[in-house]
TIGU-51039 format. One record per atom (N, C-alpha, C): residue in one letter; x, y, z. Coordinates in steps of 0.05 Angstrom, whole numbers, padded with zeros to 5 digits, always signed. Layout:
<pakols>
aXYZ ...
</pakols>
This chain:
<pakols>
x+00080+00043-00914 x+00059+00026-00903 x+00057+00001-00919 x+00059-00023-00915 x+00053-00052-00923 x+00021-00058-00919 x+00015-00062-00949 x-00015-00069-00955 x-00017-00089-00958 x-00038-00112-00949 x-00043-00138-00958 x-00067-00147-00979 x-00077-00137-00992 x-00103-00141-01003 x-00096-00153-01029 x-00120-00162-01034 x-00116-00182-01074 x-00115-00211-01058 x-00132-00216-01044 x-00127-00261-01032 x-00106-00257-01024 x-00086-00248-01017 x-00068-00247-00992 x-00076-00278-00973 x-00061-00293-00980 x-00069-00322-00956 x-00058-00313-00933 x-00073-00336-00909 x-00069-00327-00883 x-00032-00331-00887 x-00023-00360-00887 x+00006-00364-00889 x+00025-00332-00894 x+00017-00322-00918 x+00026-00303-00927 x+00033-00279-00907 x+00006-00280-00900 x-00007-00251-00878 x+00015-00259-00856 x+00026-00285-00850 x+00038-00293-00819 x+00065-00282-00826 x+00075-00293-00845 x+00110-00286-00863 x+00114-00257-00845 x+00087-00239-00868 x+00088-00206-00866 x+00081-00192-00838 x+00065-00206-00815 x+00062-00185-00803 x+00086-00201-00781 x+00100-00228-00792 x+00129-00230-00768 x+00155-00218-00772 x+00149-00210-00807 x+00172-00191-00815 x+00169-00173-00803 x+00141-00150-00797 x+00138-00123-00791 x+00148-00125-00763 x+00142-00139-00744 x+00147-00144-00713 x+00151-00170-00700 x+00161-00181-00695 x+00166-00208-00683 x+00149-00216-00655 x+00143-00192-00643 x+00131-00193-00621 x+00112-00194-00617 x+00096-00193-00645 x+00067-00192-00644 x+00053-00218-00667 x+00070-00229-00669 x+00066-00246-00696 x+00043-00274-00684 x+00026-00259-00661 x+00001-00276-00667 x-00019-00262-00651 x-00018-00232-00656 x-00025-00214-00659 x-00074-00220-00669 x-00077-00228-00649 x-00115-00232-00670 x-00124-00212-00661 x-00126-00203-00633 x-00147-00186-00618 x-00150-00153-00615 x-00167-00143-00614 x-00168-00110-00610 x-00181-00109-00589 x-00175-00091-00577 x-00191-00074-00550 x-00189-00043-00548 x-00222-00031-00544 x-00211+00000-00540 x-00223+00006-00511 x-00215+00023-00502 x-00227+00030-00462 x-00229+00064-00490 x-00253+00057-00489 x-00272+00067-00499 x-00274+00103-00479 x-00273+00101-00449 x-00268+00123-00431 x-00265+00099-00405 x-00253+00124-00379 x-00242+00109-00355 x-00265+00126-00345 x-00273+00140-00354 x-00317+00157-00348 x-00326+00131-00331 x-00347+00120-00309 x-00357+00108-00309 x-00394+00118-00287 x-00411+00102-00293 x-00429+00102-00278 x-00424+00097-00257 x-00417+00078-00244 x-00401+00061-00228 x-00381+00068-00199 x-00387+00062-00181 x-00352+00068-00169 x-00347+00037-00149 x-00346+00028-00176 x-00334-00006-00153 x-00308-00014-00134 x-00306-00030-00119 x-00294-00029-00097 x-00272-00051-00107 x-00280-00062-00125 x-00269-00081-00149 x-00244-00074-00174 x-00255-00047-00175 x-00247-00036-00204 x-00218-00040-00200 x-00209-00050-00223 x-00179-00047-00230 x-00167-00026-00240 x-00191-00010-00248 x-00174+00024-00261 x-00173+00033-00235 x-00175+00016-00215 x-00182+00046-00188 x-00196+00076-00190 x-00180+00097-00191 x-00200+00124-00188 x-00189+00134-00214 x-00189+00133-00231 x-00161+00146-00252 x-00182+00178-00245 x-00161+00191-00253 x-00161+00216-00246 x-00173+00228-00274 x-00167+00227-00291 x-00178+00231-00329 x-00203+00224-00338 x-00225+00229-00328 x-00252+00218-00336 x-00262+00223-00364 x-00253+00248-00363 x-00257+00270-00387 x-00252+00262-00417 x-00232+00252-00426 x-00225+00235-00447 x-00245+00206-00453 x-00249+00216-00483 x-00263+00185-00498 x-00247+00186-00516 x-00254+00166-00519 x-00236+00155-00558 x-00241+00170-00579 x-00217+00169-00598 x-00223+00181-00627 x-00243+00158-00640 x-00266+00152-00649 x-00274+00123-00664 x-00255+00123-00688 x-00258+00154-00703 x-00252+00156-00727 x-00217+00140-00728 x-00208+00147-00708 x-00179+00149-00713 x-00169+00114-00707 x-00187+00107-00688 x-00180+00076-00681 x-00199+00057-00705 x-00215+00063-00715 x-00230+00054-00739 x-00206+00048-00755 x-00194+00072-00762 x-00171+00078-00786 x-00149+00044-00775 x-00143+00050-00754 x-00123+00031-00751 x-00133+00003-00745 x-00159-00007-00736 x-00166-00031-00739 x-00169-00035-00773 x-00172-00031-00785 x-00170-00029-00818 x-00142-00031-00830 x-00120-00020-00822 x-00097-00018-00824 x-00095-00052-00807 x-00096-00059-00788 x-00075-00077-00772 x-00096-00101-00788 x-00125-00105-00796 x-00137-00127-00803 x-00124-00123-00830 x-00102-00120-00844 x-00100-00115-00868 x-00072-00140-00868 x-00062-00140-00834 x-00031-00153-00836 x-00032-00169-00813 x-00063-00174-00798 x-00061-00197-00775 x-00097-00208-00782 x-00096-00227-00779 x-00126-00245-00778 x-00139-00229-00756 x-00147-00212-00753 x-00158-00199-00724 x-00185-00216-00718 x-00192-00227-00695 x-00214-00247-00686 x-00235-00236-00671 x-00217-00217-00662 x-00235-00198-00643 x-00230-00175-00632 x-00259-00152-00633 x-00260-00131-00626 x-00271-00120-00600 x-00261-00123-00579 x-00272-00109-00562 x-00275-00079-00552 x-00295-00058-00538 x-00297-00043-00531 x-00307-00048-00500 x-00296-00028-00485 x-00310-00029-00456 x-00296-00010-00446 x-00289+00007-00414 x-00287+00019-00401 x-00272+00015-00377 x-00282+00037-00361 x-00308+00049-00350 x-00326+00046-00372 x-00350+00055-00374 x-00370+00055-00388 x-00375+00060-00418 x-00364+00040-00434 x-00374+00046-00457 x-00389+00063-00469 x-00424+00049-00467 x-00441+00060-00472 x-00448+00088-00457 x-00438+00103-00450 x-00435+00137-00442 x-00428+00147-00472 x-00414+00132-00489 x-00412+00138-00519 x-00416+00125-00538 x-00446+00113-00539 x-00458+00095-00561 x-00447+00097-00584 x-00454+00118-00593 x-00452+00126-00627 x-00423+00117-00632 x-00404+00121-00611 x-00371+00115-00625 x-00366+00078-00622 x-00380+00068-00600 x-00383+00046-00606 x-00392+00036-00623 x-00413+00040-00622 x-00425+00036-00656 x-00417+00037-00676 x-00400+00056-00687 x-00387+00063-00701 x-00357+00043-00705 x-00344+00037-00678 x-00326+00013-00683 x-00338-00021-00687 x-00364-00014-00679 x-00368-00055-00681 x-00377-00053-00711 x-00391-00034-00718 x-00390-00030-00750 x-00373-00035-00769 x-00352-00022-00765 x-00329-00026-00775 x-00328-00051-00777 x-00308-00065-00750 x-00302-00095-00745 x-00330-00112-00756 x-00351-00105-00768 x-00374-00118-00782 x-00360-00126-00806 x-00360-00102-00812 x-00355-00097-00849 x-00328-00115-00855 x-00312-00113-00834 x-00284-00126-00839 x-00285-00157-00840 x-00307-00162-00832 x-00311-00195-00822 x-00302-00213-00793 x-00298-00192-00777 x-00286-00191-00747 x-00303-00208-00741 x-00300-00239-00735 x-00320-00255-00724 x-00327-00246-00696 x-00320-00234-00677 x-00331-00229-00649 x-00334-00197-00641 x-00340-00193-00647 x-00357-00158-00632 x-00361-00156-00605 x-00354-00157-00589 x-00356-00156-00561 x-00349-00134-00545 x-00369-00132-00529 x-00370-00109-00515 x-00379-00115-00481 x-00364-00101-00465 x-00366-00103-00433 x-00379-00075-00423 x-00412-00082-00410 x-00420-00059-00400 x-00432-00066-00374 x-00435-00055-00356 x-00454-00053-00328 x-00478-00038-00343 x-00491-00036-00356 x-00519-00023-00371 x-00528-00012-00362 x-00513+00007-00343 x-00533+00029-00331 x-00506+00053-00345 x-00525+00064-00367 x-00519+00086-00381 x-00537+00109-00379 x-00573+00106-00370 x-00589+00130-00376 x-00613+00109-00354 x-00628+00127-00351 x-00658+00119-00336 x-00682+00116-00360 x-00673+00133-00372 x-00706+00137-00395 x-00695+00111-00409 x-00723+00099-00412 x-00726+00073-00423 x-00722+00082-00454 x-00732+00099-00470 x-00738+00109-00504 x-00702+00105-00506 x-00683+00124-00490 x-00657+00127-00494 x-00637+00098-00492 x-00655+00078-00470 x-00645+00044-00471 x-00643+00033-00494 x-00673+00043-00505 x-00692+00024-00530 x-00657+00032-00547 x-00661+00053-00557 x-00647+00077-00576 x-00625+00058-00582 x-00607+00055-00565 x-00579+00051-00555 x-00582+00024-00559 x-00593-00001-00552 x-00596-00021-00557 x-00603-00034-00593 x-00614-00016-00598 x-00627-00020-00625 x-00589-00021-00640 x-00581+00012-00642 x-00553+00018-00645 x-00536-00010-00649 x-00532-00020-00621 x-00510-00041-00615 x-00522-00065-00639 x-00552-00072-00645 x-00561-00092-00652 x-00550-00096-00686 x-00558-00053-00693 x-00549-00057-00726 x-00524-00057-00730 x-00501-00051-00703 x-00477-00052-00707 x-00459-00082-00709 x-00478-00095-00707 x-00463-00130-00707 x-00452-00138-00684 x-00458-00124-00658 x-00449-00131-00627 x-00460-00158-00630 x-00443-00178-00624 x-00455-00205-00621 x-00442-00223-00603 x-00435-00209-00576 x-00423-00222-00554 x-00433-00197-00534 x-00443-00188-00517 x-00444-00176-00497 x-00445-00179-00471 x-00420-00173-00455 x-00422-00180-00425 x-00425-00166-00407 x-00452-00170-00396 x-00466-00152-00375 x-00457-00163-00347 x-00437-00146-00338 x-00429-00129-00305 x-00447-00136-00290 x-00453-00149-00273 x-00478-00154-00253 x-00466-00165-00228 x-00462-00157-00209 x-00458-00175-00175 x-00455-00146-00149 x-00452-00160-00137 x-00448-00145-00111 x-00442-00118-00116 x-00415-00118-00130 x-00403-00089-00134 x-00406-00067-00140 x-00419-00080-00167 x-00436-00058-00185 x-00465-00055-00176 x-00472-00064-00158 x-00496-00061-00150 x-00498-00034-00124 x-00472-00038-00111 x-00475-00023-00089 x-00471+00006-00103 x-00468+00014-00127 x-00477+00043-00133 x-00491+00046-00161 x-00501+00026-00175 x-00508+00022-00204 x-00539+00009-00190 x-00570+00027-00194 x-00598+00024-00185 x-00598-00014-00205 x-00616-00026-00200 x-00611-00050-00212 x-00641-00051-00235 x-00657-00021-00234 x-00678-00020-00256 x-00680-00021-00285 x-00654+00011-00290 x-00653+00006-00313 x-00635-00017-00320 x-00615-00033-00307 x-00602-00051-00315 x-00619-00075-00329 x-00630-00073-00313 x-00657-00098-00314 x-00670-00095-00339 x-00676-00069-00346 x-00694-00056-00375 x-00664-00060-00392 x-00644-00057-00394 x-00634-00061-00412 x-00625-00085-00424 x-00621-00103-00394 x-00625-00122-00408 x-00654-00140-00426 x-00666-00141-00411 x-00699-00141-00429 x-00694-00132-00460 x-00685-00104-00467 x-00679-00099-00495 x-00660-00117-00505 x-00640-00121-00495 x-00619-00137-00502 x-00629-00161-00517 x-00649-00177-00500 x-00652-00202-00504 x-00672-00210-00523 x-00688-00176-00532 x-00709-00175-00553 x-00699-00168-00575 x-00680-00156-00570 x-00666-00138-00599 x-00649-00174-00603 x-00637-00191-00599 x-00632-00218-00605 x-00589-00210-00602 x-00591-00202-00593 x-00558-00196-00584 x-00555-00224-00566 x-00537-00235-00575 x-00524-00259-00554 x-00511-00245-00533 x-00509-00253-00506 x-00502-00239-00492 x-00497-00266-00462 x-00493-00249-00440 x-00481-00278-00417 x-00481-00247-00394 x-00494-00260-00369 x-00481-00245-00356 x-00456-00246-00343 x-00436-00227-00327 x-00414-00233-00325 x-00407-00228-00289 x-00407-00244-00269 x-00402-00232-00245 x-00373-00236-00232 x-00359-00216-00212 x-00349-00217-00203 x-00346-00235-00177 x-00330-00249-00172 x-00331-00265-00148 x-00315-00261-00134 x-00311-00257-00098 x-00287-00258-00086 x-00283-00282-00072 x-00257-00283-00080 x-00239-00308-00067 x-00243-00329-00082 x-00264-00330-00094 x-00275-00359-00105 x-00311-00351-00113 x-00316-00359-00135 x-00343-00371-00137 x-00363-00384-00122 x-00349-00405-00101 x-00358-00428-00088 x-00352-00402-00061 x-00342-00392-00049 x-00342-00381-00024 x-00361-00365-00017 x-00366-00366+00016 x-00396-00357+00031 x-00403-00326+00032 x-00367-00312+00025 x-00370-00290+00038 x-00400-00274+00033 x-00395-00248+00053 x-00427-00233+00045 x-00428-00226+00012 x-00405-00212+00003 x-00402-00201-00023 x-00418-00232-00047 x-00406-00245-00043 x-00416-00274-00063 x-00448-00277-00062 x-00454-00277-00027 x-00483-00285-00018 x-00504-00264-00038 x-00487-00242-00037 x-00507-00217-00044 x-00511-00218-00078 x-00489-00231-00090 x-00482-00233-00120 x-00499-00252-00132 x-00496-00272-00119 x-00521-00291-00119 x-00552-00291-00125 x-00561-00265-00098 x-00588-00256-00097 x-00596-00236-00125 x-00572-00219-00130 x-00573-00200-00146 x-00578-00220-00178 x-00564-00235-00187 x-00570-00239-00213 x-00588-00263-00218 x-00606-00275-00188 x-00626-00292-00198 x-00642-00283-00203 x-00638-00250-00194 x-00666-00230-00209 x-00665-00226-00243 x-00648-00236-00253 x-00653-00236-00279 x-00652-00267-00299 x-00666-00285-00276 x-00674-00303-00296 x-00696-00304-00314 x-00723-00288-00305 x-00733-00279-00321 x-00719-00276-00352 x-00703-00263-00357 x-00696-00250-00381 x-00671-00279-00396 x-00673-00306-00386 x-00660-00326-00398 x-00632-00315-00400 x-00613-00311-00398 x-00595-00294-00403 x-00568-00313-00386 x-00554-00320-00410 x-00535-00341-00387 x-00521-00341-00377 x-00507-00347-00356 x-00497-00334-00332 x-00466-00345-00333 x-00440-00331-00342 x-00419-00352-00351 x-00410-00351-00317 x-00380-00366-00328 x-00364-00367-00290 x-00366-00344-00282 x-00354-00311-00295 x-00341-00294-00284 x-00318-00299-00289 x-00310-00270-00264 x-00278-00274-00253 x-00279-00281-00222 x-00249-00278-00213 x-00245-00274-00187 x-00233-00249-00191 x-00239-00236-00176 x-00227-00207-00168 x-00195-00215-00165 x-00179-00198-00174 x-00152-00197-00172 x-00138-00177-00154 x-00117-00176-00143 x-00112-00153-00129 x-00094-00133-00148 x-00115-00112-00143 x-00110-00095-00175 x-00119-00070-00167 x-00114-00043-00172 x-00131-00017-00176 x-00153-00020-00141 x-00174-00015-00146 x-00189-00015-00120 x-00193-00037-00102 x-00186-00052-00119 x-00195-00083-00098 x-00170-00084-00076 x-00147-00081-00076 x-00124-00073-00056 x-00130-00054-00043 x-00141-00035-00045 x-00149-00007-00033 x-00168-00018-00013 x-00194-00027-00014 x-00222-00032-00001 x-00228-00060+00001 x-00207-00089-00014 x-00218-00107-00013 x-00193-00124+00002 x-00169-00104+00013 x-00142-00121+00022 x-00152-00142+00043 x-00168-00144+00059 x-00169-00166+00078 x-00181-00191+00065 x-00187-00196+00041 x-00194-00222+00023 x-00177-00226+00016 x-00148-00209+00017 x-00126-00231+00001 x-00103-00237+00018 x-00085-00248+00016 x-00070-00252+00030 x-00046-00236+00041 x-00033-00234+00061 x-00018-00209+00080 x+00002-00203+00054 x+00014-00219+00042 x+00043-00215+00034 x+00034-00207-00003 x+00011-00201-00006 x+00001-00203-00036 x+00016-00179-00051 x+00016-00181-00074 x+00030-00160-00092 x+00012-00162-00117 x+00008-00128-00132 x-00007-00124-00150 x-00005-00142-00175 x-00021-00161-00180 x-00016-00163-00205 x-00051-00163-00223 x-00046-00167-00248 x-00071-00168-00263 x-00083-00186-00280 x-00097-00203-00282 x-00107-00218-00296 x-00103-00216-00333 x-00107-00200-00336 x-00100-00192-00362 x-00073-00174-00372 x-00052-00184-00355 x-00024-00174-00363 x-00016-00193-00390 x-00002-00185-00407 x+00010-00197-00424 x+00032-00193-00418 x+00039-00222-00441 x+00082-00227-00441 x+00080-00198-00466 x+00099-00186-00450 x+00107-00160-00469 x+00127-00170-00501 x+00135-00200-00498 x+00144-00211-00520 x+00131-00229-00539 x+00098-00224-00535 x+00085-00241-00549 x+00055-00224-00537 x+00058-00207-00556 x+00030-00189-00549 x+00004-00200-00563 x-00017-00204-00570 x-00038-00224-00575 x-00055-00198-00580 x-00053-00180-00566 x-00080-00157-00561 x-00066-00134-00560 x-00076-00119-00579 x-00076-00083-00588 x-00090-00068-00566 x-00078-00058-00542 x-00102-00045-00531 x-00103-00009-00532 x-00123+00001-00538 x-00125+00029-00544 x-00126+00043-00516 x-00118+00061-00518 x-00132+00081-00491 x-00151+00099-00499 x-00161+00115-00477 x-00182+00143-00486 x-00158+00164-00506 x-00132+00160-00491 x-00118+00189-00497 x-00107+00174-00521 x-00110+00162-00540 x-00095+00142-00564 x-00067+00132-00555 x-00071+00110-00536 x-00042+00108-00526 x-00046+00083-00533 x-00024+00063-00540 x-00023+00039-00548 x+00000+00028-00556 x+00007+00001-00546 x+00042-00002-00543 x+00057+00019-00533 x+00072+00029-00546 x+00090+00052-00538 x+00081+00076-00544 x+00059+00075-00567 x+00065+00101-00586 x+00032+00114-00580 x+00022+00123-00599 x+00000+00143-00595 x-00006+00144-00625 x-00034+00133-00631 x-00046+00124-00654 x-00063+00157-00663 x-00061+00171-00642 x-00070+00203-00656 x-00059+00223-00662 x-00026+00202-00665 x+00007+00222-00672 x+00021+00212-00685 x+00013+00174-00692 x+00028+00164-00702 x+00023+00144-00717 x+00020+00136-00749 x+00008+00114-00760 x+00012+00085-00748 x-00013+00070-00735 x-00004+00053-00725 x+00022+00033-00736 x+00016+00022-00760 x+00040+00009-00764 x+00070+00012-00763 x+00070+00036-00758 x+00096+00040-00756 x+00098+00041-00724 x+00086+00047-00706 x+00075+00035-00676 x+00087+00008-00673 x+00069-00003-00690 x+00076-00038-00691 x+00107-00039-00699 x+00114-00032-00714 x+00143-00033-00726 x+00162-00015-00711 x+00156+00002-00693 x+00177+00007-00671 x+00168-00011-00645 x+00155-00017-00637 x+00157-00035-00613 x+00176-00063-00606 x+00179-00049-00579 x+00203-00068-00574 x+00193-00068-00539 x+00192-00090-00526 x+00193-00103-00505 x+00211-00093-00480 
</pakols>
């Protein structure tokens, strides 16, 4: 295993982690899908139905390797999200912690905030994310998630959100466009001017992609001849982002069978 510590300059850090892999040699970002569990059953979702709900993350074991990979890449950012994160606070917690201590400038996390009804268990969980250094959070809010996610406790969590002093944005889904009439948009609209109350700033979104469920339930918004693709595919020859699975799956290998770096140092495109 190649250690970088003792002022290791960034220059340095670039040499060593383009020696270790070429393919990753600008390598900043982490992501864990935390579980494919969700509250949720959006018509949107790009995981579609995965069949594996059952599976969450090791924290302990992806902890180990964000520590390991910030040792041989500038890592910028940590994300966690799902399906539903917060169904497993404490291991989140436990990774933005981490990425704290490390000096991970962005902690970010993607939830629809309906994890529990009891407000004490919101408070709880919110407090958590606050001492964990979460300091980007994007709250799930439009049409989609509305049609099976109650919009109360969302509402209460965000309220905590915005008291506990977490920077945060909400995040909506759009079809076809932002600017378009359809019903889905009209309804996305109505849904998150209910949380101006709570100041909370409202970025672009996305556009829904044809991906996982949105091909399944959303094919007549796109066009006849469309083919799957995903918004967040990467060039498999210039990977930017580590992404974890529930089952420790990542690049090729499996980070709960295999020290990541050597993961990194067998991957090949």
């Amino acid at each position: 295993m190649i250690h970088c510590r003792g002022g290791v300059s960034p220059p340095e850090l670039r040499v060593m982690s383009l020696e270790l892999n070429k393919y990753l040699k600008n390598l900043d970002r982490i992501e864990v899908v935390m579980t494919f569990a969700c509250t949720g059953k959006c018509k949107h979702c790009q995981n579609g139905e995965p069949e594996n709900t059952k599976e969450h993350i090791n924290a302990q074991a992806v902890i180990k390797a964000i520590r390991q990979v910030n040792e041989l890449y500038k890592i910028k950012t940590v994300m966690t999200f799902g399906g539903e994160p917060l169904l497993y606070p404490g291991d989140v917690c436990a990774i933005h912690k981490a990425a704290t201590e490390l000096g991970v400038a962005k902690r970010q996390i993607i939830t629809n905030g309906y994890f529990s009804k009891d407000k004490n268990r919101i408070e709880e969980v919110v407090r958590g994310l606050a001492e964990s250094g979460v300091n980007d959070l994007l709250l799930s809010v439009d049409a989609f998630h509305q049609e099976t996610i109650p919009l109360g406790p969302v509402k209460y969590f965000a309220e905590c959100v915005v008291k506990a002093g977490i920077p945060s944005v909400i995040t909506p889904a759009w079809l076809k466009s932002e600017d378009d009439n359809n019903a889905y948009n009209v309804r996305t609209r109505q849904i998150i001017a209910g949380f101006e109350p709570y100041h909370i700033p409202i970025c672009e979104g996305n556009v829904i992609f044809p991906s996982g469920n949105a091909l399944k339930y959303l094919r007549e918004y796109f066009e006849d001849d469309v083919t799957e693709w995903s918004l967040y595919d990467e060039d498999p020859e210039d990977v930017r982002a580590l992404s974890f699975m529930p089952d420790g799956g990542v690049l090729d290998g499996n980070v709960y069978e295999t020290d990541i770096i050597e993961i990194i140092r067998a991957y090949k495109p």
